[in-house]
LUMKE-553589 format. One record per residue: x, y, z of N, C-alpha, C in turn. Coordinates in nm, 2 decimals. Example, Ala and Ser with C-alpha at 12.3 -4.5 7.8 and 13.67 -1.06 7.14 Angstrom:
residues 2
+--------+--------+--------+--------+--------+--------+--------+--------+--------+
:     nX :     nY :     nZ :    caX :    caY :    caZ :     cX :     cY :     cZ :
+--------+--------+--------+--------+--------+--------+--------+--------+--------+
:   1.32 :  -0.57 :   0.78 :   1.23 :  -0.45 :   0.78 :   1.32 :  -0.33 :   0.78 :
:   1.28 :  -0.22 :   0.71 :   1.37 :  -0.11 :   0.71 :   1.29 :   0.00 :   0.79 :
+--------+--------+--------+--------+--------+--------+--------+--------+--------+
This chain:
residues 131
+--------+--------+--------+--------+--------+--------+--------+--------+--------+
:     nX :     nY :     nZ :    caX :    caY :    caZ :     cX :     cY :     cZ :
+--------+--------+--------+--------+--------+--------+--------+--------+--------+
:   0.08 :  -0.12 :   0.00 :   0.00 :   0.00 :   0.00 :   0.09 :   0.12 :   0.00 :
:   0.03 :   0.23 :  -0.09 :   0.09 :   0.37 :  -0.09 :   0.11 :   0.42 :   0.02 :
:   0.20 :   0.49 :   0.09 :   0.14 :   0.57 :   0.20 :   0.21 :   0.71 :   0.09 :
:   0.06 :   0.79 :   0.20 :   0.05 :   0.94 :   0.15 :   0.13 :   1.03 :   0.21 :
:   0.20 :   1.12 :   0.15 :   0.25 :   1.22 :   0.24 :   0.31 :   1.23 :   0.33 :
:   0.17 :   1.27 :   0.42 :   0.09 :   1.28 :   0.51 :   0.14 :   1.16 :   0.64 :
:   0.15 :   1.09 :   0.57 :   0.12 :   0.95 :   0.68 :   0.29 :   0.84 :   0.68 :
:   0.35 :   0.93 :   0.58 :   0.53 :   0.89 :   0.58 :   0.56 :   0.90 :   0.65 :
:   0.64 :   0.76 :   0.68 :   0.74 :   0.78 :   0.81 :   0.88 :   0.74 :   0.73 :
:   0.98 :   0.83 :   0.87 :   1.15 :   0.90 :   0.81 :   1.20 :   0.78 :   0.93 :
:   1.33 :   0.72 :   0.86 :   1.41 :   0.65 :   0.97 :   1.48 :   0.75 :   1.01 :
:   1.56 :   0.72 :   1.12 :   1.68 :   0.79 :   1.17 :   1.77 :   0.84 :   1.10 :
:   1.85 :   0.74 :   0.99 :   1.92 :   0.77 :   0.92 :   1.86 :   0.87 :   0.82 :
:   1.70 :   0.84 :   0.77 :   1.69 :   1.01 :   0.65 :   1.69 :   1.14 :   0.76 :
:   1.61 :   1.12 :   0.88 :   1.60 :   1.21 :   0.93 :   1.75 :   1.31 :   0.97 :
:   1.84 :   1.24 :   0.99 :   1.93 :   1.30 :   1.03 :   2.07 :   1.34 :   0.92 :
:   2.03 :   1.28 :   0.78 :   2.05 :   1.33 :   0.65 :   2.02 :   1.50 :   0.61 :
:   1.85 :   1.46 :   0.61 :   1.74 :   1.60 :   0.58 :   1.84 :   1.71 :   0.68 :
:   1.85 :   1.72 :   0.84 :   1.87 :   1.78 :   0.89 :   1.99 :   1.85 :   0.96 :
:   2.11 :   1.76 :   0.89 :   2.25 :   1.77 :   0.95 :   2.26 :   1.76 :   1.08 :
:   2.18 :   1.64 :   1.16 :   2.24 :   1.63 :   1.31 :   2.26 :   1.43 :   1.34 :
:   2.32 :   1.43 :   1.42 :   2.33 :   1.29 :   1.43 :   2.21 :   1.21 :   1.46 :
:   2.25 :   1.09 :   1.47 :   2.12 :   0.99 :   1.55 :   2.11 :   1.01 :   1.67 :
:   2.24 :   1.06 :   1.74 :   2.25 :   1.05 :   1.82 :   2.18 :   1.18 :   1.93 :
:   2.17 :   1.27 :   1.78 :   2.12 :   1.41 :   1.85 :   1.94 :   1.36 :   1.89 :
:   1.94 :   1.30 :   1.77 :   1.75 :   1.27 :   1.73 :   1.73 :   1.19 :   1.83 :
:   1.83 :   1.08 :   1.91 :   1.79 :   1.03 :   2.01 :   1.76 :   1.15 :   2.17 :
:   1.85 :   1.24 :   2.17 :   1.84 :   1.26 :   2.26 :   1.71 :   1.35 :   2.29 :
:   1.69 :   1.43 :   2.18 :   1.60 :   1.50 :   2.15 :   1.46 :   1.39 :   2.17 :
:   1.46 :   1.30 :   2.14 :   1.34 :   1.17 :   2.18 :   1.30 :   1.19 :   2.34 :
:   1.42 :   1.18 :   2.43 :   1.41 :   1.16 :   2.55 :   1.40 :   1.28 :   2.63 :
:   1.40 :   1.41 :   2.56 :   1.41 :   1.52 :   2.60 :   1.24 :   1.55 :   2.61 :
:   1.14 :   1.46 :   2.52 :   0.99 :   1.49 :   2.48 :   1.00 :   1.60 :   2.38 :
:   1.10 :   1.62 :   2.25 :   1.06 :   1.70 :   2.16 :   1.07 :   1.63 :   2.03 :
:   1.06 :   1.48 :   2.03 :   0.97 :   1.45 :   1.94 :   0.95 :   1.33 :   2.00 :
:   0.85 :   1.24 :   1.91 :   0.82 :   1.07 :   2.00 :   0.81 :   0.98 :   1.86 :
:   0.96 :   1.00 :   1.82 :   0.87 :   0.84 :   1.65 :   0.85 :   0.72 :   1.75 :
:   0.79 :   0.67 :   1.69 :   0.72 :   0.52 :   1.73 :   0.82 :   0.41 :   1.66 :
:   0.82 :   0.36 :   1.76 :   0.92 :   0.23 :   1.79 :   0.86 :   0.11 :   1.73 :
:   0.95 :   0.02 :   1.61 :   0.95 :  -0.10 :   1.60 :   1.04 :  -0.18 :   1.57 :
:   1.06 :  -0.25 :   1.73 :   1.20 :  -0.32 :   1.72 :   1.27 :  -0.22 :   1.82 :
:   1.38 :  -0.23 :   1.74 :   1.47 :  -0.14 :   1.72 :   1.44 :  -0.01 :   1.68 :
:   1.41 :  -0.03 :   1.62 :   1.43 :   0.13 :   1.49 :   1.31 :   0.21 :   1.53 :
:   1.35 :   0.34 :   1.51 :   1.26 :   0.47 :   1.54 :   1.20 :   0.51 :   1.40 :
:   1.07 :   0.52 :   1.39 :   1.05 :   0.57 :   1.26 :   0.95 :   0.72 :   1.30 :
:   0.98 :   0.82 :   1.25 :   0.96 :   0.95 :   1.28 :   0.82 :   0.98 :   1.13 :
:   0.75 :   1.06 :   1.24 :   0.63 :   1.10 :   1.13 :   0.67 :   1.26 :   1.08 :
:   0.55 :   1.31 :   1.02 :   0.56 :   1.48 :   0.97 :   0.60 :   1.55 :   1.10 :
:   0.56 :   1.52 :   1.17 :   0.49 :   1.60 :   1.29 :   0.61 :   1.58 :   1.34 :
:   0.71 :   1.48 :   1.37 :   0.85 :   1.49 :   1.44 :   0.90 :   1.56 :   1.35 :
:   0.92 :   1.56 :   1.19 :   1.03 :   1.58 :   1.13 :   0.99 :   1.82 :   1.14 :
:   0.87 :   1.83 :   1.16 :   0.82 :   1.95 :   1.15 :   0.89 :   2.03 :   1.30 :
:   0.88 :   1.93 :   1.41 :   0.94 :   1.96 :   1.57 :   1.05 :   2.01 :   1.52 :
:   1.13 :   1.86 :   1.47 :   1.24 :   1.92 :   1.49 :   1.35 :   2.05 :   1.40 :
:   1.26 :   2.05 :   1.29 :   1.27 :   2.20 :   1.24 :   1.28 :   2.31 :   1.30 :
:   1.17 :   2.29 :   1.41 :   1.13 :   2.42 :   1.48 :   1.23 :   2.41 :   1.58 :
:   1.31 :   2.29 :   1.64 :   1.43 :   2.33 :   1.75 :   1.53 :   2.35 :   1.66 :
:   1.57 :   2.32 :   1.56 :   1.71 :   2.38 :   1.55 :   1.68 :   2.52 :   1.50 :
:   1.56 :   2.55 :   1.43 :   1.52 :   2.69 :   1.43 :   1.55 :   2.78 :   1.58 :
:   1.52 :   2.72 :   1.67 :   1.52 :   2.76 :   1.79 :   1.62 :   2.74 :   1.87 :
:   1.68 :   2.67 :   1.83 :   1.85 :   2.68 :   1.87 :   1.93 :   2.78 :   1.83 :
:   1.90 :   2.78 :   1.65 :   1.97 :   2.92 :   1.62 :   1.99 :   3.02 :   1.68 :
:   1.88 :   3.09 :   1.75 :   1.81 :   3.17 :   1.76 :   1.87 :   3.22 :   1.94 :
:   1.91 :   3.04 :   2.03 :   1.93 :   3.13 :   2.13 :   1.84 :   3.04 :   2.23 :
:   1.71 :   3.02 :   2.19 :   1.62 :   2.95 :   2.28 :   1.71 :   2.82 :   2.33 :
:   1.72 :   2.79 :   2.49 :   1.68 :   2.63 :   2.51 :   1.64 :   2.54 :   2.50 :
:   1.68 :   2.42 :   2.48 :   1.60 :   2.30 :   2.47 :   1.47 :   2.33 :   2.56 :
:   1.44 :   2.33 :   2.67 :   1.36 :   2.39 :   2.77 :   1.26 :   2.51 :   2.77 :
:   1.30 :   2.55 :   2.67 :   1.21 :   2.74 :   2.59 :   1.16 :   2.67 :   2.48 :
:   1.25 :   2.59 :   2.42 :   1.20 :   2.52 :   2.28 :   1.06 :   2.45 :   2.31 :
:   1.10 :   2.34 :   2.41 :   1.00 :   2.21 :   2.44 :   0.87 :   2.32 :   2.47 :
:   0.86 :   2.43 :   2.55 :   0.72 :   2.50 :   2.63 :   0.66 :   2.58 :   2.51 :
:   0.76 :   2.62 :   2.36 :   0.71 :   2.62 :   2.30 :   0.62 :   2.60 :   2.25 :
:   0.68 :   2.48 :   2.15 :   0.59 :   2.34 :   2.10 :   0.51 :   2.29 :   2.15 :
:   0.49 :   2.25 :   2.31 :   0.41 :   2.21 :   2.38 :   0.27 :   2.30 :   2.34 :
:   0.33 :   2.43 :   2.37 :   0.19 :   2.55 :   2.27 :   0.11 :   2.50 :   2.17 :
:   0.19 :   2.47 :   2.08 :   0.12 :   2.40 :   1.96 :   0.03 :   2.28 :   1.98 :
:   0.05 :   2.19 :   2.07 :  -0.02 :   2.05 :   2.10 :  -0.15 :   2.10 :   2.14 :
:  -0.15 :   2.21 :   2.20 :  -0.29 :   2.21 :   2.27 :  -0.39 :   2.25 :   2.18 :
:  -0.36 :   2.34 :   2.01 :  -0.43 :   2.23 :   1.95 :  -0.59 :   2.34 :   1.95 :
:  -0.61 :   2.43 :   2.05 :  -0.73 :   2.50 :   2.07 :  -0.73 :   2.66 :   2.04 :
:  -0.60 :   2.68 :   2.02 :  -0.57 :   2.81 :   1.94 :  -0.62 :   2.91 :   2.09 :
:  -0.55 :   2.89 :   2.21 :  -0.61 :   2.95 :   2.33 :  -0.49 :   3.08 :   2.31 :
:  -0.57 :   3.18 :   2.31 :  -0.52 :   3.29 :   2.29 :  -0.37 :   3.32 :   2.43 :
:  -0.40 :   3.35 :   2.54 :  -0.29 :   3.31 :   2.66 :  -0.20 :   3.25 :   2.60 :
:  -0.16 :   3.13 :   2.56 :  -0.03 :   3.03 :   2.51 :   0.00 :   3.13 :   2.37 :
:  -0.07 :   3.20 :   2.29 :  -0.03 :   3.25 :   2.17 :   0.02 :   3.37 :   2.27 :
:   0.00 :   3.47 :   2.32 :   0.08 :   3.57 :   2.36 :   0.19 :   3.55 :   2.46 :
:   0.16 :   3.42 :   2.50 :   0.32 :   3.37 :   2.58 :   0.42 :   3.43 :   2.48 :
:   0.37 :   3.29 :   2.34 :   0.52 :   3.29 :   2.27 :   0.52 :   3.40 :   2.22 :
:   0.43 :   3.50 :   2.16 :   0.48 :   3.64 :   2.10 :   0.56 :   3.73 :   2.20 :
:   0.54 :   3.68 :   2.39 :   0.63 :   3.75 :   2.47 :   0.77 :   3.75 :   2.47 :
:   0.84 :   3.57 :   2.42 :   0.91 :   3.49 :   2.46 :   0.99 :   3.50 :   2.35 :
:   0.93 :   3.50 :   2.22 :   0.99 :   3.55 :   2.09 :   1.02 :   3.74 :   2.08 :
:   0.93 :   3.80 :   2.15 :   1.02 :   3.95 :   2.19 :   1.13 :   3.96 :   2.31 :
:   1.15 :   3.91 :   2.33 :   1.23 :   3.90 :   2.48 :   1.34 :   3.85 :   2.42 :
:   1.37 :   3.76 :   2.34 :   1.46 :   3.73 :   2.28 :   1.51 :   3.83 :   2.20 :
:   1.41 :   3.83 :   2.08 :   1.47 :   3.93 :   1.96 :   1.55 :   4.06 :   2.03 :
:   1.49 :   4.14 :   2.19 :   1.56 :   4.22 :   2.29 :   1.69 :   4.17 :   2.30 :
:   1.72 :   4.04 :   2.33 :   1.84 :   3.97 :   2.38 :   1.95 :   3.96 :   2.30 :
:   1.89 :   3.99 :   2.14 :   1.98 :   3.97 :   2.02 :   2.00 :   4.09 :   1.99 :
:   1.92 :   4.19 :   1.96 :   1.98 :   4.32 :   1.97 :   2.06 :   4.41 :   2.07 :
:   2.03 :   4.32 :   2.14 :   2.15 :   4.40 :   2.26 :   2.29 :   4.32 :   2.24 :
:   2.30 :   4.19 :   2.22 :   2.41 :   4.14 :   2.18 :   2.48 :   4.24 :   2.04 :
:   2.42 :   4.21 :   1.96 :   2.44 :   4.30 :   1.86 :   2.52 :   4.43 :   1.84 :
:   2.42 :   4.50 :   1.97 :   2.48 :   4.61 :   2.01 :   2.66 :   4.61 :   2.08 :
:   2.62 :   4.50 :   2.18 :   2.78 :   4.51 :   2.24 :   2.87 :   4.46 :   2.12 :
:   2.86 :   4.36 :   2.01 :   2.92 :   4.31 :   1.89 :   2.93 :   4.46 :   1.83 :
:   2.89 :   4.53 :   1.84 :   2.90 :   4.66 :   1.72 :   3.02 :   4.70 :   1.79 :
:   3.00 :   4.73 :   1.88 :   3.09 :   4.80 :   1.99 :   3.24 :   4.76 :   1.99 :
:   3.27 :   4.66 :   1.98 :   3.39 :   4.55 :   2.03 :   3.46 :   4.53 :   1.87 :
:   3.37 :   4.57 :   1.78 :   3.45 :   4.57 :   1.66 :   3.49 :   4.70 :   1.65 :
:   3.43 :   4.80 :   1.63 :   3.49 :   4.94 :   1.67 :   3.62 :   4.97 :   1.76 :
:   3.59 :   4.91 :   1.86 :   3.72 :   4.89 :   1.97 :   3.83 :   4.84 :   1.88 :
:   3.79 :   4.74 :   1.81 :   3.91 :   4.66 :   1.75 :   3.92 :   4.71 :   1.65 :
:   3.87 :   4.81 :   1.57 :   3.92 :   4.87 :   1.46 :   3.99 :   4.96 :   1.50 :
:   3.96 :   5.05 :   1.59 :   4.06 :   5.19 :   1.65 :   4.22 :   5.11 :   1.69 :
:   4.20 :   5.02 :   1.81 :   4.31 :   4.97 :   1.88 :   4.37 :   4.90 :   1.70 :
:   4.37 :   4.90 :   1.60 :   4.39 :   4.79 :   1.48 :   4.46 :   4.92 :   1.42 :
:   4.43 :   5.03 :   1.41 :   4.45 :   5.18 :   1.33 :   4.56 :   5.23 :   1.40 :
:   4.56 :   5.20 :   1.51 :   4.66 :   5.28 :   1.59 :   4.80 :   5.20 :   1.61 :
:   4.77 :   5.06 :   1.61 :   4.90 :   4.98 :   1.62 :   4.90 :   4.94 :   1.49 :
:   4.84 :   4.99 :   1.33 :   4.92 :   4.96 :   1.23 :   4.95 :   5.13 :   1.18 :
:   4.90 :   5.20 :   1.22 :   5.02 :   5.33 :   1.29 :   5.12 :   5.34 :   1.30 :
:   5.10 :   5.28 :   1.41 :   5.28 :   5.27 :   1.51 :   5.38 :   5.23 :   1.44 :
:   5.31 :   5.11 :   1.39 :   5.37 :   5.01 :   1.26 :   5.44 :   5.09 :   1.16 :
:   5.37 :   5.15 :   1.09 :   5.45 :   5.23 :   0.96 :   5.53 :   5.34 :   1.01 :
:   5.51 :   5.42 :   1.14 :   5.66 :   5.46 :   1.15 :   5.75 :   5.39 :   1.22 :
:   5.74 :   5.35 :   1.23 :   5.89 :   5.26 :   1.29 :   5.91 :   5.16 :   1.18 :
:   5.84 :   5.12 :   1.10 :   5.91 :   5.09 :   0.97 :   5.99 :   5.19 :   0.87 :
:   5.94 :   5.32 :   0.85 :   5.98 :   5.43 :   0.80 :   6.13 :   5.50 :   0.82 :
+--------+--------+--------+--------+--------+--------+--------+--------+--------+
């Protein structure tokens, strides 16, 4: 029988092909509750719905979130009732960050600057005393 789409399941090994992380990441990430493929045997076969999770954590790794910010995210999504409260958590949780990154940013502006002056002045020094 075909399966649809929809209803494809990814072993470990595509899953961790598609997404550049080990088996070993995908395992831990199992045990962590941010995804659950269903077990036979041995082998984990991962549905949409895992391979979609774990999009959204390395998205959210990028980014800065923890495993632990990530999971209370997604957890959001399960409930599935579109309850307004859980949607402005994460619009809080997703500003609070993007704060976190602009301020980094900020001190990163800063520290290049620093190292451009201190860089100007000791290749300065440099050309006269080569001179």
């Amino acid at each position: 029988m075909k399966q649809t789409t929809q209803s494809r399941q990814f072993s470990i090994r595509e899953m961790s092909r598609e997404f550049g992380v080990t088996a070993r990441t995908l395992r831990f990430y199992e045990d962590k509750g941010l995804v659950s493929p269903v077990r036979k045997g041995q082998t984990r076969l991962f549905s949409n719905r895992d391979r979609g999770r774990v999009r959204m954590v390395l998205q959210g790794k990028r980014v800065g979130f923890t495993l632990d910010e990530i999971k209370e995210l997604l957890d959001l999504y399960e409930l599935g009732d579109a309850q307004v409260p859980q949607m402005k958590e994460a619009v809080k949780k997703f500003k609070e960050r993007i704060a976190q990154l602009e301020e980094r940013r900020r001190e990163i502006d800063k520290t290049i600057a620093d190292l451009t002056r201190s860089c100007d002045v000791v290749a300065g020094m440099l050309k006269e005393r080569e001179a």
